[in-house]
PQR file of N, CA, C, O and H, with PARSE charges and radii, in Angstrom:
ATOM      1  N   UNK A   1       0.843  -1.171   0.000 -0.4000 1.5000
ATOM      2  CA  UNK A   1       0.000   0.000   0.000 -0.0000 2.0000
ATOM      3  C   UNK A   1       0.893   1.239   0.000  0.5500 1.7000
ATOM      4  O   UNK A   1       1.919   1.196   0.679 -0.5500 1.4000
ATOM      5  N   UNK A   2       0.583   2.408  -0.739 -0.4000 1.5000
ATOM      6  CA  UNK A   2       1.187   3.433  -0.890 -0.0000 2.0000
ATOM      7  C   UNK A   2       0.738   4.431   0.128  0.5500 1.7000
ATOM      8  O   UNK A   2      -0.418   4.635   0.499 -0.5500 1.4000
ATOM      9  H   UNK A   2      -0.250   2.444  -1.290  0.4000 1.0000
ATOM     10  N   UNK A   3       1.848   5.028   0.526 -0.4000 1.5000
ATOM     11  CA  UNK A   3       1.194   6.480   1.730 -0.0000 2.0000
ATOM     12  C   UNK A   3       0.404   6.974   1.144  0.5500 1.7000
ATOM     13  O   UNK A   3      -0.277   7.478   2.037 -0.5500 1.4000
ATOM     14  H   UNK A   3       2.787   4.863   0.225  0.4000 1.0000
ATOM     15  N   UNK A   4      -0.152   7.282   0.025 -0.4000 1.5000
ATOM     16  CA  UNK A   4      -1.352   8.296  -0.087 -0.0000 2.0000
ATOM     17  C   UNK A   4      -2.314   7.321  -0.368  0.5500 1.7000
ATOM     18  O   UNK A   4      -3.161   7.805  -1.118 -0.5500 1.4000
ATOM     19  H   UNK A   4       0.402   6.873  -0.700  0.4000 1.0000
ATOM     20  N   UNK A   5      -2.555   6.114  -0.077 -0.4000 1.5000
ATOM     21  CA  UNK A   5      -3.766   5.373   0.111 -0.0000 2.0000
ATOM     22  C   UNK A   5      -4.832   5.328   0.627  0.5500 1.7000
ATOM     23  O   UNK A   5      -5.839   4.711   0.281 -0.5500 1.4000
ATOM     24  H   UNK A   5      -1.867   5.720   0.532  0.4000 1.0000
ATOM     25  N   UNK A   6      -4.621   6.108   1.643 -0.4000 1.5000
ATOM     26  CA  UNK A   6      -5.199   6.582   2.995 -0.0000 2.0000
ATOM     27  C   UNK A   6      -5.889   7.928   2.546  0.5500 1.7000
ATOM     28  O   UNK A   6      -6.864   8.367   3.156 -0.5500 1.4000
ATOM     29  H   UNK A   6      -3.802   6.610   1.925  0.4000 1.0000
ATOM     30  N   UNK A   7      -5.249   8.666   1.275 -0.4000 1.5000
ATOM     31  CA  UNK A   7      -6.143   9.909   0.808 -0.0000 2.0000
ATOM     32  C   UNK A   7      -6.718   9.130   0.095  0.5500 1.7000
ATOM     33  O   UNK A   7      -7.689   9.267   0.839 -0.5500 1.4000
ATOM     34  H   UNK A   7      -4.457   8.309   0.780  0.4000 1.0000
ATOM     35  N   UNK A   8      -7.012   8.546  -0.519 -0.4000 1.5000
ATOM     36  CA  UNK A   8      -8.344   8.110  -1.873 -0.0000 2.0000
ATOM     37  C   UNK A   8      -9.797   8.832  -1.191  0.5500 1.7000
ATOM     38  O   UNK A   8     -10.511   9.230  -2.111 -0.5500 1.4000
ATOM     39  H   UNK A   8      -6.223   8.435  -1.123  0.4000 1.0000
ATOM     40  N   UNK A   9     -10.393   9.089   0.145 -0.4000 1.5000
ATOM     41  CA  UNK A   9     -11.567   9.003   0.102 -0.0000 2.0000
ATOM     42  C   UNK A   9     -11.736  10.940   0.095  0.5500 1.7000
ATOM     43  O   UNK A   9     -12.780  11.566  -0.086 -0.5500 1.4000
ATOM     44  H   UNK A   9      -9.813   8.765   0.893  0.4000 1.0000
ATOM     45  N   UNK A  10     -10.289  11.533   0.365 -0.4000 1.5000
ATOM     46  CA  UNK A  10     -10.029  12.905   0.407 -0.0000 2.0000
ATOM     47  C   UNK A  10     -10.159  13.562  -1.064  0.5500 1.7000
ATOM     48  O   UNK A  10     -10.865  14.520  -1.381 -0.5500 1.4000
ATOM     49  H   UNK A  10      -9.441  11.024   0.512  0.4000 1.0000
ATOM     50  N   UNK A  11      -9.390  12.882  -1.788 -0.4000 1.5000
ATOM     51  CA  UNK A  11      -9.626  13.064  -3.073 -0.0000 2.0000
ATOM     52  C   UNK A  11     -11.034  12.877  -3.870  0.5500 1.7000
ATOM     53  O   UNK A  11     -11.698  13.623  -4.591 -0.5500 1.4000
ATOM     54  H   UNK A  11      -8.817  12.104  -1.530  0.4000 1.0000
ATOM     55  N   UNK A  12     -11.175  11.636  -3.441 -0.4000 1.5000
ATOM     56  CA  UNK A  12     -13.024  11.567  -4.196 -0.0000 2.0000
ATOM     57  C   UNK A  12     -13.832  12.693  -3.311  0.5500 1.7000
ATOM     58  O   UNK A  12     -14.659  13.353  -3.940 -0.5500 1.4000
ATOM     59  H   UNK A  12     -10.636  11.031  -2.855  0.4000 1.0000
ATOM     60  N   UNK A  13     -13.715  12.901  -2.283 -0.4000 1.5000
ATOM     61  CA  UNK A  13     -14.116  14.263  -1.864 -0.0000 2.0000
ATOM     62  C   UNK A  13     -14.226  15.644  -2.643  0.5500 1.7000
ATOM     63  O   UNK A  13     -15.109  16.307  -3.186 -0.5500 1.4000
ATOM     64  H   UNK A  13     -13.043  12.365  -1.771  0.4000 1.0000
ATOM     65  N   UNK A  14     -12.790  15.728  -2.398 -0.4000 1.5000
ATOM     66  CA  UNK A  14     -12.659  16.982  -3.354 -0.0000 2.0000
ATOM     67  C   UNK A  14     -13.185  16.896  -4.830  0.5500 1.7000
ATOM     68  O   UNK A  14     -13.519  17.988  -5.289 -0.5500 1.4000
ATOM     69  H   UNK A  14     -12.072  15.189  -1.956  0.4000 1.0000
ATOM     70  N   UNK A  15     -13.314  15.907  -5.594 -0.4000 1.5000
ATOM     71  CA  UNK A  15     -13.753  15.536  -7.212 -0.0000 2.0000
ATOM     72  C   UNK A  15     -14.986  15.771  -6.829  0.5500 1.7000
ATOM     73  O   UNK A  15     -15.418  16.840  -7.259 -0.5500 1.4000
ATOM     74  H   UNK A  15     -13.042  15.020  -5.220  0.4000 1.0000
ATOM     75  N   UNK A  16     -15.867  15.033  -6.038 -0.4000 1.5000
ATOM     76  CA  UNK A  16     -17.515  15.117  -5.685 -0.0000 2.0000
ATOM     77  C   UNK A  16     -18.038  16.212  -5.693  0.5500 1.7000
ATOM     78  O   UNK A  16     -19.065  16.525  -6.295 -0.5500 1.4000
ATOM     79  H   UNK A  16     -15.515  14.164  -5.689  0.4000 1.0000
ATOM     80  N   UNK A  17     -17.166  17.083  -4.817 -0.4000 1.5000
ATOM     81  CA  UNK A  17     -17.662  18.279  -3.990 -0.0000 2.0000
ATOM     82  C   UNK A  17     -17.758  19.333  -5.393  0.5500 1.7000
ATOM     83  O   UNK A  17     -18.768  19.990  -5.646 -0.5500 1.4000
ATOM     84  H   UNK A  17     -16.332  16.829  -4.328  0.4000 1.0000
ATOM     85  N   UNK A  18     -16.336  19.351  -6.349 -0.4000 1.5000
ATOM     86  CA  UNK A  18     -16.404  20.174  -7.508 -0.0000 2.0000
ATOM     87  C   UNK A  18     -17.292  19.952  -8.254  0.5500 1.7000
ATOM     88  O   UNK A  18     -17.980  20.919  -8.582 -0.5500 1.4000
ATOM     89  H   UNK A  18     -15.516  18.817  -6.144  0.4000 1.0000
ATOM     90  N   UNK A  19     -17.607  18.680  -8.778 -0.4000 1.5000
ATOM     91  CA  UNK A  19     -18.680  18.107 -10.245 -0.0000 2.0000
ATOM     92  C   UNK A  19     -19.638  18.065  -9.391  0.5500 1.7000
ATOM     93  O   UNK A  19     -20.173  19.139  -9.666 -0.5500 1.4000
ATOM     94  H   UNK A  19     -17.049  17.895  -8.511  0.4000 1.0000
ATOM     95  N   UNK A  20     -20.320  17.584  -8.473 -0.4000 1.5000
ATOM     96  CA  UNK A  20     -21.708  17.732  -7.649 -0.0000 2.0000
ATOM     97  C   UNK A  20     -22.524  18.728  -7.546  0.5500 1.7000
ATOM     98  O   UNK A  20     -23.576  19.112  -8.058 -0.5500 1.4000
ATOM     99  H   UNK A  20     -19.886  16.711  -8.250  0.4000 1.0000
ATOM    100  N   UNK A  21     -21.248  19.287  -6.195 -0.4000 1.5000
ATOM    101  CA  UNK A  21     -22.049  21.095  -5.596 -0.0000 2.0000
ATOM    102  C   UNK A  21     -21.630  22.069  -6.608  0.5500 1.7000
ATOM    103  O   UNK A  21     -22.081  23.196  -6.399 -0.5500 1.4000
ATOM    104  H   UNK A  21     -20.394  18.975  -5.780  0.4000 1.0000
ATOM    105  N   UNK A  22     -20.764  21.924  -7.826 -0.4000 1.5000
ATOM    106  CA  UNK A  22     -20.507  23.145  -8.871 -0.0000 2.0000
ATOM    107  C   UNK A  22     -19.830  23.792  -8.257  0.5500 1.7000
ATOM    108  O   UNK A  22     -19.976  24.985  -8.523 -0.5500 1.4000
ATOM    109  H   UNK A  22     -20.398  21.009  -7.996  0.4000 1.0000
ATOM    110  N   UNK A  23     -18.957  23.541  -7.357 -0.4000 1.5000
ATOM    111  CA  UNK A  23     -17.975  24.793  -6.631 -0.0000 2.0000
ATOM    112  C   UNK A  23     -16.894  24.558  -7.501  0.5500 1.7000
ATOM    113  O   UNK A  23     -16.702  23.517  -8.130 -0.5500 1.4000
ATOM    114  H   UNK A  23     -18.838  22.572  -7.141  0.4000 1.0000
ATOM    115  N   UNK A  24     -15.913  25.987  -7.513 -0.4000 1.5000
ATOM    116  CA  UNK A  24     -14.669  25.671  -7.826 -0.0000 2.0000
ATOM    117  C   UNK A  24     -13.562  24.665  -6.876  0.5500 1.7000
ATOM    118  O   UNK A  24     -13.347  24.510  -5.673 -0.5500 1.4000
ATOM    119  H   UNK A  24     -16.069  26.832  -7.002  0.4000 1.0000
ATOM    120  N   UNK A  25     -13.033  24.115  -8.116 -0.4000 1.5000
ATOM    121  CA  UNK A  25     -12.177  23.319  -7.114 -0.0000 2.0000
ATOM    122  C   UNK A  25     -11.192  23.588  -5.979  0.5500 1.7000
ATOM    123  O   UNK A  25     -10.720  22.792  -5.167 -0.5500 1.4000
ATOM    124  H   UNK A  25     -13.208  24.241  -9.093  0.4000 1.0000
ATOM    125  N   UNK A  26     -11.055  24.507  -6.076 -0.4000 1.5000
ATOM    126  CA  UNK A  26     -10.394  25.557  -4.810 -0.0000 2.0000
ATOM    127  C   UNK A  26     -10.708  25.629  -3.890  0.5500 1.7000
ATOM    128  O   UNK A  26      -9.968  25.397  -2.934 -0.5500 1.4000
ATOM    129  H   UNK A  26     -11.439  25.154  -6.736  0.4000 1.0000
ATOM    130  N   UNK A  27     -12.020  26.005  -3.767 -0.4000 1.5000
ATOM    131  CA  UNK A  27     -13.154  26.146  -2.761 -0.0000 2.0000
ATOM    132  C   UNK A  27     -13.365  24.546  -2.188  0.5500 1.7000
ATOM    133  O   UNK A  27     -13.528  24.326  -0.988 -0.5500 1.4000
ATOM    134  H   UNK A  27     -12.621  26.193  -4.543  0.4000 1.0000
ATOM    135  N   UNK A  28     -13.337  23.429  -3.249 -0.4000 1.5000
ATOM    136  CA  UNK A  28     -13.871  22.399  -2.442 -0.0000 2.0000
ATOM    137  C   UNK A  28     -12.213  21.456  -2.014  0.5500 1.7000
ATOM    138  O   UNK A  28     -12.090  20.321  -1.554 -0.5500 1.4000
ATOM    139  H   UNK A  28     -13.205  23.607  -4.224  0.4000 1.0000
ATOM    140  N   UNK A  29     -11.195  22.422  -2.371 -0.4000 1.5000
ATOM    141  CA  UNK A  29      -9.944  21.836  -1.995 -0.0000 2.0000
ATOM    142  C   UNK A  29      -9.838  22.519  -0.078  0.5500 1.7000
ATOM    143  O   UNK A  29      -9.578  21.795   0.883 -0.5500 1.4000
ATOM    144  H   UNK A  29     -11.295  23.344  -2.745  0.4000 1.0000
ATOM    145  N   UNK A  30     -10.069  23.749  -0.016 -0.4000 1.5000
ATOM    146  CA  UNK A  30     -10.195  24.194   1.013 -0.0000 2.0000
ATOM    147  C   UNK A  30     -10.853  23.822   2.142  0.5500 1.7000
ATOM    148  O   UNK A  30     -10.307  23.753   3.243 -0.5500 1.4000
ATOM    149  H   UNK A  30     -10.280  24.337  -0.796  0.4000 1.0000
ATOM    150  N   UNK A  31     -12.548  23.461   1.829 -0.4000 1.5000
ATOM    151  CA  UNK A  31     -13.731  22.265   2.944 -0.0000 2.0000
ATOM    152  C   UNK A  31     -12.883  21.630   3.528  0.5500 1.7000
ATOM    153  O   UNK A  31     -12.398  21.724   4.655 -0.5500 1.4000
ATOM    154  H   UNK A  31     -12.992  23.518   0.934  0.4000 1.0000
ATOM    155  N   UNK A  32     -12.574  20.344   1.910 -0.4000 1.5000
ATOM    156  CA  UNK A  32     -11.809  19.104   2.866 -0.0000 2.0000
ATOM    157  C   UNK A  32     -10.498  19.186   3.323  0.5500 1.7000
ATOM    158  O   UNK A  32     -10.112  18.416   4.202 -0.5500 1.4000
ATOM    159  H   UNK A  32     -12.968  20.267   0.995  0.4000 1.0000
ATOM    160  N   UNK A  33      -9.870  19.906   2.904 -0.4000 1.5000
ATOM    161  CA  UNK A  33      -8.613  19.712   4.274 -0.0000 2.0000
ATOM    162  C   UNK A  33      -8.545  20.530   5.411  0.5500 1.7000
ATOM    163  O   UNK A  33      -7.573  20.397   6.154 -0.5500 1.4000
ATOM    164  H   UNK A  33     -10.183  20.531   2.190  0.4000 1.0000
ATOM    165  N   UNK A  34      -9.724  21.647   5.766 -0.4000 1.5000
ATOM    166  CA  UNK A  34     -10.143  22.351   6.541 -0.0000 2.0000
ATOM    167  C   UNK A  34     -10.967  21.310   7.215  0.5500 1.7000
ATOM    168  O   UNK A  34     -10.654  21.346   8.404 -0.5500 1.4000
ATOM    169  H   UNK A  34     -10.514  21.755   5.163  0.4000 1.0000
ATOM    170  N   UNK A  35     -11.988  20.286   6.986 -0.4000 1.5000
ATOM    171  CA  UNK A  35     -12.549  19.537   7.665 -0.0000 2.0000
ATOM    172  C   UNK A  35     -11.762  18.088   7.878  0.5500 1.7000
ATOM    173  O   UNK A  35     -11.757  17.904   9.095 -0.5500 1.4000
ATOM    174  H   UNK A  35     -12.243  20.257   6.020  0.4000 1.0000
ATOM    175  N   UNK A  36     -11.198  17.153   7.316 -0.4000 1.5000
ATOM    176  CA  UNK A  36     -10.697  15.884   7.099 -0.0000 2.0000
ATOM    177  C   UNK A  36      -9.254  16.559   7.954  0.5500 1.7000
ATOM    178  O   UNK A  36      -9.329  16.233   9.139 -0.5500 1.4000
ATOM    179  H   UNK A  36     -11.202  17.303   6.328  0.4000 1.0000
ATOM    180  N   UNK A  37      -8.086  17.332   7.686 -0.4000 1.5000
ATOM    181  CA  UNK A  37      -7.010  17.345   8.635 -0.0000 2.0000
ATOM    182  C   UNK A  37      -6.635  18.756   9.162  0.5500 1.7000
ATOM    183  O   UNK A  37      -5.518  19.142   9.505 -0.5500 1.4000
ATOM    184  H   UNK A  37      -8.026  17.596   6.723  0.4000 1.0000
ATOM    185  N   UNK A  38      -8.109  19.621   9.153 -0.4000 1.5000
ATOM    186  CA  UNK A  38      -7.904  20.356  10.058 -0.0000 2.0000
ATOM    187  C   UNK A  38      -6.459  21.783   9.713  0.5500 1.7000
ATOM    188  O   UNK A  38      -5.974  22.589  10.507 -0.5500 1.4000
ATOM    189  H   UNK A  38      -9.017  19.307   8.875  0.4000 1.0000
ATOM    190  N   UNK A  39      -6.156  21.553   8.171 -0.4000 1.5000
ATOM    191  CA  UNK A  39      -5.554  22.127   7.431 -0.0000 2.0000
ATOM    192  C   UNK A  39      -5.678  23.634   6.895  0.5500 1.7000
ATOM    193  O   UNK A  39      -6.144  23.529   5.760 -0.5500 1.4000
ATOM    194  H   UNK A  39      -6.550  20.898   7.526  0.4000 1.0000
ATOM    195  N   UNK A  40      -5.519  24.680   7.126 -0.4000 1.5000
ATOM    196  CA  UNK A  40      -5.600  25.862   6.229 -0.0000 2.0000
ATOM    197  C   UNK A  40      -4.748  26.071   5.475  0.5500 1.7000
ATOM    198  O   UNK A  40      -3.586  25.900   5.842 -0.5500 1.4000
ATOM    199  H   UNK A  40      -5.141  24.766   8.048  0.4000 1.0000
ATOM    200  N   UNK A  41      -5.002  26.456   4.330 -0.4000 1.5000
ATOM    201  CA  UNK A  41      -3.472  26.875   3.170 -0.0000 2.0000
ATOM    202  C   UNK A  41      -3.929  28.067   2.607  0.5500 1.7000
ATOM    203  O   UNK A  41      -4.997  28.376   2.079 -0.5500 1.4000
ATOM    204  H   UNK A  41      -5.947  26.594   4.032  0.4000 1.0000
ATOM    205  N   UNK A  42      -2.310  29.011   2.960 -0.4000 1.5000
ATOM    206  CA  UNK A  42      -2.814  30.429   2.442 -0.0000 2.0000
ATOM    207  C   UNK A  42      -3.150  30.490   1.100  0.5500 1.7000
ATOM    208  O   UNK A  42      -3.064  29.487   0.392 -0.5500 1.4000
ATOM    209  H   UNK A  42      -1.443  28.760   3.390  0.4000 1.0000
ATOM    210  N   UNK A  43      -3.655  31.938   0.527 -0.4000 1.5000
ATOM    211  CA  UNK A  43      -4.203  31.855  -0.597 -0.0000 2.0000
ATOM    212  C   UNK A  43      -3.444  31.083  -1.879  0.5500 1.7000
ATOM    213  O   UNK A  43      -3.799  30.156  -2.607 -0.5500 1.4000
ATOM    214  H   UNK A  43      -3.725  32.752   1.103  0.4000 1.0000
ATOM    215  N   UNK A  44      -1.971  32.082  -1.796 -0.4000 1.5000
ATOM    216  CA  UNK A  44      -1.026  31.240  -2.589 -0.0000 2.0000
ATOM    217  C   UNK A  44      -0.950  29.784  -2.804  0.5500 1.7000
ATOM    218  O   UNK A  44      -0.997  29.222  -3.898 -0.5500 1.4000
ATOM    219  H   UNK A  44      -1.682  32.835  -1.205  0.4000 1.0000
ATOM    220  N   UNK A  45      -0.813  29.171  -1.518 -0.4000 1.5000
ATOM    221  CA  UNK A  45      -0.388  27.527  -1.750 -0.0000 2.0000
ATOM    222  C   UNK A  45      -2.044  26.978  -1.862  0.5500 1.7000
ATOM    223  O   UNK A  45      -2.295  25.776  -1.953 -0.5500 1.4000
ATOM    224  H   UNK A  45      -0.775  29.627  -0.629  0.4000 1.0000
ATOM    225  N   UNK A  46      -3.012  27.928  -1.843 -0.4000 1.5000
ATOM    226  CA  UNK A  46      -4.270  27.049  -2.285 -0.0000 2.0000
ATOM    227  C   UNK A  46      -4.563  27.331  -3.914  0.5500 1.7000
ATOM    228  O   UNK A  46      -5.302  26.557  -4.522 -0.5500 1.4000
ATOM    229  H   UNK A  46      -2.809  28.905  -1.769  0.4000 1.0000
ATOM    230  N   UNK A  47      -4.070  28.250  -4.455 -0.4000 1.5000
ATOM    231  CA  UNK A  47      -4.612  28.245  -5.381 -0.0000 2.0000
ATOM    232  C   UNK A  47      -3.323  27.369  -6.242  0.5500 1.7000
ATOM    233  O   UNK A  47      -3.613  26.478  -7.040 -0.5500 1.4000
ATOM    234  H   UNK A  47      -3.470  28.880  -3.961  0.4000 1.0000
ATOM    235  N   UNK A  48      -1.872  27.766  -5.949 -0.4000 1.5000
ATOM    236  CA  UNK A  48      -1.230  26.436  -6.607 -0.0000 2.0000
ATOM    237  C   UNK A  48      -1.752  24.809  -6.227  0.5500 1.7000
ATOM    238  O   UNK A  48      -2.005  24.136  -7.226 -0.5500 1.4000
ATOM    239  H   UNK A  48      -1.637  28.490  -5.301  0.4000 1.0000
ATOM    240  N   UNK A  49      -1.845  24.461  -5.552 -0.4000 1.5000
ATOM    241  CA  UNK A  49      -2.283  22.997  -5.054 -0.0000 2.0000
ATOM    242  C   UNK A  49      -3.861  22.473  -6.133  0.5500 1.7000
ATOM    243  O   UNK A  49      -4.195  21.436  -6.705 -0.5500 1.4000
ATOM    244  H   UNK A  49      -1.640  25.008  -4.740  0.4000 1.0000
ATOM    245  N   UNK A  50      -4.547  24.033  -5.937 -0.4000 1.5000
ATOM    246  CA  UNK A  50      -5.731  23.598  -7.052 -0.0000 2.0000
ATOM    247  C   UNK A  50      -5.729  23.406  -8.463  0.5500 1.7000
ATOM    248  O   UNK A  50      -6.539  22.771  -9.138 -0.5500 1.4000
ATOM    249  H   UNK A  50      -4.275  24.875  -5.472  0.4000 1.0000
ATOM    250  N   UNK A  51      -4.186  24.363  -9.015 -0.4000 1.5000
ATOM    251  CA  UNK A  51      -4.531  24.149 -10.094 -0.0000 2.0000
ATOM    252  C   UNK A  51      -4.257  22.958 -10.601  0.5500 1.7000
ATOM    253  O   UNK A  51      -4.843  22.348 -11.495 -0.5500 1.4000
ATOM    254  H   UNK A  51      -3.527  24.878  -8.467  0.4000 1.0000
ATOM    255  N   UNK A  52      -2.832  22.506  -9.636 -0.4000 1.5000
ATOM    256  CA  UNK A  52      -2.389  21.323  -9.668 -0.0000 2.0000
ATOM    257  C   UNK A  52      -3.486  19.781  -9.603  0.5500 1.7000
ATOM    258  O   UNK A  52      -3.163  18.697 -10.088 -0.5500 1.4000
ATOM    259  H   UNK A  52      -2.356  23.001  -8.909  0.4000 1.0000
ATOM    260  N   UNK A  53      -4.657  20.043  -8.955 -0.4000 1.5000
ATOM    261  CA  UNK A  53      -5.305  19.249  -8.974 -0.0000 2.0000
ATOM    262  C   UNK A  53      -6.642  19.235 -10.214  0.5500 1.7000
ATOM    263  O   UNK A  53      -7.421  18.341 -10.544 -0.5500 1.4000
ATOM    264  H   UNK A  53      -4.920  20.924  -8.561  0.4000 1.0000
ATOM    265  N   UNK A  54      -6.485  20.519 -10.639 -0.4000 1.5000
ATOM    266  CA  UNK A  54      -7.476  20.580 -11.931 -0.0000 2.0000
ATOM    267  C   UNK A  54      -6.901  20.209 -13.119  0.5500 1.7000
ATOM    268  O   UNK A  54      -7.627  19.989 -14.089 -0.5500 1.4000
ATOM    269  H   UNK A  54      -5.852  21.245 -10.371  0.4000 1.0000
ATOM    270  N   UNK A  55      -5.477  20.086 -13.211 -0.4000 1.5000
ATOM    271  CA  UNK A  55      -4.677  19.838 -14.164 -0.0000 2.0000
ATOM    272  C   UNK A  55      -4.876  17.992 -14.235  0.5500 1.7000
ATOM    273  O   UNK A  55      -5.114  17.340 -15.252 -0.5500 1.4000
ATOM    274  H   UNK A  55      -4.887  20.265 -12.424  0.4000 1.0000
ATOM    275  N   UNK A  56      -4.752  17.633 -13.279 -0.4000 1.5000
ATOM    276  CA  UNK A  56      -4.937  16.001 -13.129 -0.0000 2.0000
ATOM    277  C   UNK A  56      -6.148  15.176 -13.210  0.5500 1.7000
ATOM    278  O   UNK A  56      -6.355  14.001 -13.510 -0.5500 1.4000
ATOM    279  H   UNK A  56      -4.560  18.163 -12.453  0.4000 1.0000
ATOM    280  N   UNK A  57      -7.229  16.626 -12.676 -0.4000 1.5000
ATOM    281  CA  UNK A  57      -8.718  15.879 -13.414 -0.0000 2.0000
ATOM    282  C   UNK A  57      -9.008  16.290 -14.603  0.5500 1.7000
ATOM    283  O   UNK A  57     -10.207  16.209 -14.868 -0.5500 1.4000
ATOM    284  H   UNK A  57      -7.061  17.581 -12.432  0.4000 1.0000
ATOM    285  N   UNK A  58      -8.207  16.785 -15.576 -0.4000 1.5000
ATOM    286  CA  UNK A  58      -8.451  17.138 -16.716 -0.0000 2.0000
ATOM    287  C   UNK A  58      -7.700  16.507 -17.338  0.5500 1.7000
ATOM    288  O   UNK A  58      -7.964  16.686 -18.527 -0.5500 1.4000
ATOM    289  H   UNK A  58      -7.232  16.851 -15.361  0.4000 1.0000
ATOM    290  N   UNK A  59      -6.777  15.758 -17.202 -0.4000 1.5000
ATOM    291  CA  UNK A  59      -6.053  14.653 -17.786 -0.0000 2.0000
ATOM    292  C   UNK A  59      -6.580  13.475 -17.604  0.5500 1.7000
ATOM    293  O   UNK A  59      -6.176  12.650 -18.424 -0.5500 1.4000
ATOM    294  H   UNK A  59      -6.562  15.613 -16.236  0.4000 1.0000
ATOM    295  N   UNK A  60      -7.554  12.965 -16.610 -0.4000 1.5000
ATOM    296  CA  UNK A  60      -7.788  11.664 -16.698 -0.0000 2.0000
ATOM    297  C   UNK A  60      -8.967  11.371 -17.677  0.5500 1.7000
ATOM    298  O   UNK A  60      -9.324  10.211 -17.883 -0.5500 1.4000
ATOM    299  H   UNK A  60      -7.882  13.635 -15.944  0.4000 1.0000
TER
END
């Protein structure tokens, strides 16, 4: 098992929360690691981390 195994249900989170509730993915990158580990990330490292993650659901 890989260390980020343990994120799979963080990630389908964040995917749900964007294609579901229509939020930007930013916004629903912020919920869950504000709720799941209790995480804040300033604006900067949230909006890099998102794009980074919109880049990867747009590749699959």
């Amino acid at each position: 098992m890989s260390d980020l195994e343990g994120y799979r249900y963080e990630a389908m989170d964040i995917i749900s929360t964007a294609s579901i509730a229509k939020k930007p993915v930013r916004d629903a990158v912020a919920l869950v690691l504000t709720q799941a580990f209790k995480v804040e990330l300033d604006s900067e490292a949230l909006t890099r981390f998102s794009e980074r993650i919109e880049r990867a659901i747009a590749e699959d």
